[in-house]
N, C-alpha and C positions, 0 to 999 in steps of 0.2 A: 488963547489959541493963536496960531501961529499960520499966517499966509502960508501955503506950499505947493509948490507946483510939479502935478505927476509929469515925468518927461517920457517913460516908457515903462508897458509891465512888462516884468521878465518870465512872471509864472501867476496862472489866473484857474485854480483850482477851487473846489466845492469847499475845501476846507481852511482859503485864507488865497491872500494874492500877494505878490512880491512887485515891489515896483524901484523904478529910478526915480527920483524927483530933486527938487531944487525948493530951498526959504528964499524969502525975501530978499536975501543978503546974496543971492546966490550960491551958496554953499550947496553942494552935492552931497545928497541922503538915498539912504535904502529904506524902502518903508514895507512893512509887515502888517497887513490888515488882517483882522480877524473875521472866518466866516461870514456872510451877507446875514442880517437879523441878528449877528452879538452885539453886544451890549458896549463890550469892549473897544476903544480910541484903535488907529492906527499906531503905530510905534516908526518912529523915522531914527536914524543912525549917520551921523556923519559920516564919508568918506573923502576921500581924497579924488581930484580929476583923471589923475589914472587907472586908478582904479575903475571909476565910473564909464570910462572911455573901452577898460577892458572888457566890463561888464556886456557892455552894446557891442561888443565883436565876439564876445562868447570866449575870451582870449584865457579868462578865469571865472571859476567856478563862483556861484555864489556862498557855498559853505566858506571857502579860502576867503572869502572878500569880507566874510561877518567873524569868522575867529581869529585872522590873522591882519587886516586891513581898516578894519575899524577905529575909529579917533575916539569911540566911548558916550562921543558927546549925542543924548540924545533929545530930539527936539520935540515935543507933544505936537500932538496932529491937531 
């Protein structure tokens, strides 16, 4: 398991929450939690600073930022 630190949520619904965060190394992630009581880890996704910066001004969607934006790399919660 891997340090991460949530820096902001973008969306905090009954069936999962979306968040900004950062590892250890600093690197900027999107993290996708599963429902409150799943069983299932968070899921974190690299992105890029601008990305993350557009994220926090709402400048880009989050769909565009996970199918078109994404480095692949992802980091176990």
């Amino acid at each position: 398991m891997h340090p991460i630190t949530i820096r902001e949520t973008l969306l905090n619904r009954d069936d999962g929450a979306l968040v900004l965060a950062s590892d250890a190394q600093e690197r900027p992630l999107v993290g996708v939690s599963p429902p409150t009581g799943d069983a299932e880890s968070p899921a974190f996704v690299q992105i890029d600073r601008v990305t993350m910066l557009e994220l926090e001004r709402g400048v880009v969607d989050i769909h565009t930022a996970l199918t078109e934006r994404c480095s692949g790399v992802v980091v176990p919660g």
